[in-house]
C-alpha positions in Angstrom: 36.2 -47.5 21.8 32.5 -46.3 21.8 32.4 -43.6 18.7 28.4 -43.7 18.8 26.7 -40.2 19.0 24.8 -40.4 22.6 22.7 -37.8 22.1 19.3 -38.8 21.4 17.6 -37.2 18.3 14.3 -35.9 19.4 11.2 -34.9 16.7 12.0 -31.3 15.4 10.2 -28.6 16.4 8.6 -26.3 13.9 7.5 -22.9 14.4 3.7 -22.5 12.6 4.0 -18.8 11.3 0.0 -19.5 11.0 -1.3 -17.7 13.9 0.9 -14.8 13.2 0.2 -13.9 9.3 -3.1 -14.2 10.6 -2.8 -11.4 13.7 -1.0 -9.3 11.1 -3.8 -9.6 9.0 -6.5 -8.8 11.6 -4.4 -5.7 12.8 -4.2 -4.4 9.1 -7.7 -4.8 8.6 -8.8 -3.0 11.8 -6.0 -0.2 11.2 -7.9 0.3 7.9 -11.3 0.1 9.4 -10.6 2.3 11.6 -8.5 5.3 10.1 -10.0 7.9 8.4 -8.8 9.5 5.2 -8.7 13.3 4.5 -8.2 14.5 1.4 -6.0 17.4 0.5 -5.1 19.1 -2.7 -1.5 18.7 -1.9 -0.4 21.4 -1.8 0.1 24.2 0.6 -2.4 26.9 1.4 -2.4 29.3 3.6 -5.8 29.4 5.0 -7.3 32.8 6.3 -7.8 33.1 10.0 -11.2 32.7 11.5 -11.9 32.9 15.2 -15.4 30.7 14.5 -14.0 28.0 12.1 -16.5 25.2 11.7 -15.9 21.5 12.1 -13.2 19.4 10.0 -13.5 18.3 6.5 -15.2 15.2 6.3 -14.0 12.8 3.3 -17.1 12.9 1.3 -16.5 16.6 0.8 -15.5 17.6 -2.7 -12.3 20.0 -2.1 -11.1 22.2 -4.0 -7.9 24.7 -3.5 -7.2 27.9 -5.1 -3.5 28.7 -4.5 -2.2 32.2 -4.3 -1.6 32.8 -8.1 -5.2 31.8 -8.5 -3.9 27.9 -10.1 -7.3 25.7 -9.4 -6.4 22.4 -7.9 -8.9 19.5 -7.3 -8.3 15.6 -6.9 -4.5 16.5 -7.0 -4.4 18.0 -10.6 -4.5 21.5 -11.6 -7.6 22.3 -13.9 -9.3 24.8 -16.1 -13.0 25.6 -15.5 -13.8 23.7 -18.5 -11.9 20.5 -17.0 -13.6 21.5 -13.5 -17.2 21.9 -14.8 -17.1 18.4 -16.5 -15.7 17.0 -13.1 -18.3 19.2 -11.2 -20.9 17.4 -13.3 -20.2 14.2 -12.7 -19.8 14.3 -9.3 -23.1 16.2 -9.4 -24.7 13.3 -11.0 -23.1 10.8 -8.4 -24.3 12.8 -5.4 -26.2 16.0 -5.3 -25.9 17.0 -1.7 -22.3 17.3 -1.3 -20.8 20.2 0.2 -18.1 22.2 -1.8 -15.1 23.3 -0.1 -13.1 26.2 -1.5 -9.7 26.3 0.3 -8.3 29.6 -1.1 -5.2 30.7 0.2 -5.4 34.6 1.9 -3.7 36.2 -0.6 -5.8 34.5 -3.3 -7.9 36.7 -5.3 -11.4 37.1 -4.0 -12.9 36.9 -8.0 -10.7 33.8 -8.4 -13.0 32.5 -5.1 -16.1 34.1 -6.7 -15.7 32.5 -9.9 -15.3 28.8 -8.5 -18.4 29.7 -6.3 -20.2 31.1 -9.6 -18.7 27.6 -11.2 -20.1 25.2 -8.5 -23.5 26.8 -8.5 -23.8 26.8 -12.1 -23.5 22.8 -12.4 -26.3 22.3 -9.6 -24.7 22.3 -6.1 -26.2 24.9 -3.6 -24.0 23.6 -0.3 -20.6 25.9 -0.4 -18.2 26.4 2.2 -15.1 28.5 2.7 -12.0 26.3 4.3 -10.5 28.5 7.2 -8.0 28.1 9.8 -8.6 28.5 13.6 -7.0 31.5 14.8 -7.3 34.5 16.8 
């Protein structure tokens, strides 16, 4: 009796898993690349309707949000306008020419929006804009 094994052993393949880390690393860099970021205060505000709102946010806008109790948020943390002045200042110094967005909700108070206007142009920046939604 023939108890041998017939079947012939043939090199093992192996799967390189090479190529692939490297396509997943190509498509996460180009998703990165290409994506842009836009920054919001996180939280929710309810914009005022404007029938001639101008183009998006760009991410090189400072943003700031008033919310309807008149709370101040900016870079995700609520602040005073001492806290906001120093921040104000040192963005200032980083770039002058940035535009200031003020998203105050509708109900906000207007001297709330005043005041962080007032704020803003106090620590040097003249380029101030008023975040609205599109509407009719």
């Amino acid at each position: 009796m023939n108890f041998r094994n017939h079947t012939k052993r043939r090199g093992q393949t192996e799967v390189s898993l090479t190529p692939l880390v490297d396509i997943v690393f190509i498509l996460l860099i180009f998703f990165l690349i290409t994506s842009t970021f836009v920054q919001n205060p996180g939280i929710e505000v309810d914009l005022p309707k404007s029938t001639n709102s101008p183009t998006a946010i760009e991410s090189d806008n400072i943003i700031m949000a008033v919310t309807k109790n008149g709370v101040v948020i900016h870079e995700g943390k609520t602040m005073s306008a001492d806290q906001l002045r120093e921040r104000l200042a040192e963005h200032y110094k980083a770039q002058a020419d940035q535009l200031i967005v003020i998203q105050a909700d509708s109900s906000a108070a207007h001297g709330k929006v005043v005041e962080l206007m007032d704020l803003a142009q106090s620590t040097g920046f003249s380029r101030l804009a008023i975040a609205t939604e599109e509407g009719n």
